[in-house]
N, C-alpha and C positions, 0 to 999 in steps of 0.2 A: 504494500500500500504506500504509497504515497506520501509525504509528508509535506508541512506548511510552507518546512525553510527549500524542500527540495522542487515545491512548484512556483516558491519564490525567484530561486535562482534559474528556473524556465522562462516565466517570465523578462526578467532580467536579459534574457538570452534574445528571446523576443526581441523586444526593446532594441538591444543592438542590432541587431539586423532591417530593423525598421528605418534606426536612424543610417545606416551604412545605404540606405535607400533614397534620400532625400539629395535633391538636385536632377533624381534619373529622367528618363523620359517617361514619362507615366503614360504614352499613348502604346507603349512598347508593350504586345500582349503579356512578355514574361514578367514584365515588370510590373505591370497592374496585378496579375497572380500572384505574385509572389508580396506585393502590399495587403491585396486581401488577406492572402492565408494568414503573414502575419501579424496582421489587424484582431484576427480572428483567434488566433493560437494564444493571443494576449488578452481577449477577452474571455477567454475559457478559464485560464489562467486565473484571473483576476476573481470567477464567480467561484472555479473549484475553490478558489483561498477562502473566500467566502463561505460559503457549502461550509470547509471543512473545518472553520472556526464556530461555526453556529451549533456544528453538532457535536463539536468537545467541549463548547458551554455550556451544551445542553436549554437551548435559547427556543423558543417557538419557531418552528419551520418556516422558513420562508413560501410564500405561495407563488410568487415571480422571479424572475431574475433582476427585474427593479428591487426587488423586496430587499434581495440578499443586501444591495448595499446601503437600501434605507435601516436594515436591522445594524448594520456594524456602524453606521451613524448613532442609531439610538442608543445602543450601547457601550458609545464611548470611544471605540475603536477608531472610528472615523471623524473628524471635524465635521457637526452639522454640514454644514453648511460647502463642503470640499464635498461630504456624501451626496448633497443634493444636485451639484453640477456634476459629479463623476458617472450617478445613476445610467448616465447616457449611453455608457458600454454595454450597457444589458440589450437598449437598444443595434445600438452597432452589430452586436453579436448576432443578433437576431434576424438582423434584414443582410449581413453576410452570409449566412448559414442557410435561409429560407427566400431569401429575394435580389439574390446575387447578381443577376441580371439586371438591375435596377441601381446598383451602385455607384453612386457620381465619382468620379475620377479626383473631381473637385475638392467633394469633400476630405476624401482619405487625406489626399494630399496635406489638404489646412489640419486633420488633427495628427499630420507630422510635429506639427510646429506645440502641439499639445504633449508631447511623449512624456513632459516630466512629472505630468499629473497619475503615471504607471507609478514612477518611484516614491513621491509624494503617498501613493498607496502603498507599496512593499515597508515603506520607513513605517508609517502608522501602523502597520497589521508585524511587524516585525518587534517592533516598541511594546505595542499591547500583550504579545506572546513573552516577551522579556521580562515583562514587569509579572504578568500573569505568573512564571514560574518561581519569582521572586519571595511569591506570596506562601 
């Protein structure tokens, strides 16, 4: 199974390859593939961490993939207000995964210029797991 720090450092992995991305031709087929997937591989990323913190707290189940990062907002985990703009990967994930064909080229691009709001997450859910074992 899988662990926090271990789908942390995927993430992480993600991330670099994202930004190793930025400047390409994004009309270039391989290049648009290779943004989605790892748009997509980071948003998985981001919900398993999710997912797999809620259910070692032992927290009420998320019912969406919005939920998961409204719950690690309410509990702390997250800065209100960072959870509330961040929710938006659930979205992403979801119209990558199910409506891929529709994907603006556009958009991906501009939330290249977003990538630190990944680490911004891995630090807060990395902090809470720190302090959590501290206790």
């Amino acid at each position: 199974m899988t662990s926090i720090p271990q789908r942390i450092n995927q993430l992480n992995e993600y991330v670099r390859l994202l930004q190793g991305l930025r400047g390409r031709d994004f009309e270039d087929p391989y290049v648009k593939g290779a943004l989605e997937r790892y748009f997509q591989l980071a948003a998985e990323c981001v919900l398993d961490i999710g997912e797999m913190l809620i259910s070692q707290e032992d927290w009420p189940k998320a019912r969406s993939y919005r939920d998961v990062i409204r719950v690690l907002g309410d509990k702390g985990v997250l800065e209100p207000d960072f959870a509330t703009s961040f929710e938006g990967i659930a979205g992403l994930r979801n119209i990558l995964v199910h409506d891929y064909v529709n994907v603006s080229v556009e958009r991906l691009e501009a939330l290249l210029d977003e990538l630190d709001d990944f680490q911004r997450f891995t630090t807060s859910v990395a902090k809470y797991v720190d302090d959590a074992t501290k206790k």
